[in-house]
C-alpha positions in Angstrom: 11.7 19.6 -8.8 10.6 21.9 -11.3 7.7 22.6 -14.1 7.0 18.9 -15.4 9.7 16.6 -14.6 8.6 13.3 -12.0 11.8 11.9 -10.0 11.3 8.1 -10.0 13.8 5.2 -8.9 13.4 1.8 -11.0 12.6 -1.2 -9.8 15.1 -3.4 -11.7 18.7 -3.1 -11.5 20.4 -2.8 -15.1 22.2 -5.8 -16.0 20.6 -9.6 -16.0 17.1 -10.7 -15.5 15.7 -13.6 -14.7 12.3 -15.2 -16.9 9.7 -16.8 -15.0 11.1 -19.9 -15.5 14.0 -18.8 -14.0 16.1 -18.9 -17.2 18.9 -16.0 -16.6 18.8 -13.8 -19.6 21.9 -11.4 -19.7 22.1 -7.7 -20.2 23.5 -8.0 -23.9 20.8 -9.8 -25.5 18.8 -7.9 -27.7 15.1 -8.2 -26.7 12.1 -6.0 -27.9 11.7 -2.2 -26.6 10.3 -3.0 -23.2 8.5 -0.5 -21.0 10.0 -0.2 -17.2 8.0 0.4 -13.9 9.6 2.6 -10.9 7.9 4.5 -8.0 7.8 8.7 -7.7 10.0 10.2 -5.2 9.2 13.1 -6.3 6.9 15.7 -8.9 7.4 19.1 -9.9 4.8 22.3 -9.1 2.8 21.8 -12.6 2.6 17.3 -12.3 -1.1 16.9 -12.2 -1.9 13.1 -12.5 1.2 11.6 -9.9 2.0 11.9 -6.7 4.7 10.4 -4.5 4.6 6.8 -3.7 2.5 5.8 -6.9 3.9 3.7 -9.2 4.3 4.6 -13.2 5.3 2.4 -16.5 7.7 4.3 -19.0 10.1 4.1 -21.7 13.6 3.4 -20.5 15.0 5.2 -23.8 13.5 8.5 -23.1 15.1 9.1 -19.4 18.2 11.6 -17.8 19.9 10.0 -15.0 20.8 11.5 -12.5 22.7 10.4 -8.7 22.0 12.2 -5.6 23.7 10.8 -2.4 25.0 8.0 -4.4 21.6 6.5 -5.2 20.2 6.5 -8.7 17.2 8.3 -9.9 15.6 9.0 -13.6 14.0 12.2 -14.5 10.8 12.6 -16.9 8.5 14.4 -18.0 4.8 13.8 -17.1 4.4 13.5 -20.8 6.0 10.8 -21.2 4.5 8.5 -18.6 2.5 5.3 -20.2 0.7 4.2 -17.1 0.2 5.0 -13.5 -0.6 2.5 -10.6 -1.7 4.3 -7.4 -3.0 2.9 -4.2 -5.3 6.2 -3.7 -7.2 4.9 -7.2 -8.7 1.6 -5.6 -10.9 3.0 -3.5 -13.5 2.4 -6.0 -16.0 -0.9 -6.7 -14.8 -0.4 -10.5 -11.4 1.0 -10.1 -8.3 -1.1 -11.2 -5.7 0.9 -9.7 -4.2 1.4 -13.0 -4.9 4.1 -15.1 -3.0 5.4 -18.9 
């Protein structure tokens, strides 16, 4: 990994969804620009607010795919991270684990 870019694989498969009431929505209707969470695989030398394992909220229309060993990864920039949920951030009595 180099400079700035975070590796992360996506939670969600691309395609269908299901709501919470279990209504299946498919992968053509047009819904509102909705933010995505995956977990880091992987962070360059100058990523200073992730690490591997944490988890981080971004913008599904600002990614590069790419496929190594037939599994599918995105690659940002740290920049363009919304949110990060990390484990190692609730050690704290007033920590949330979440952080923007």
């Amino acid at each position: 990994m180099l400079h700035d870019r975070v590796l992360v694989r996506t939670d969600i498969p691309e395609g269908e969804r299901r709501s919470s009431g279990g209504i299946v929505i498919p992968a053509t209707a047009a819904v509102g620009r909705r933010l995505n969470w995956a977990e880091v695989v992987a962070v360059g030398q100058n990523v200073r607010t992730v690490e591997p394992g944490d988890r981080v909220l971004f913008d599904p229309e600002d990614r590069a795919e790419v496929e190594v060993r037939g599994v599918a990864y995105v690659l940002i920039r740290e920049r363009d991270l919304h949110a990060v949920a990390a484990e190692r951030l609730q050690g704290s009595e007033d920590s949330t684990g979440l952080y923007l």
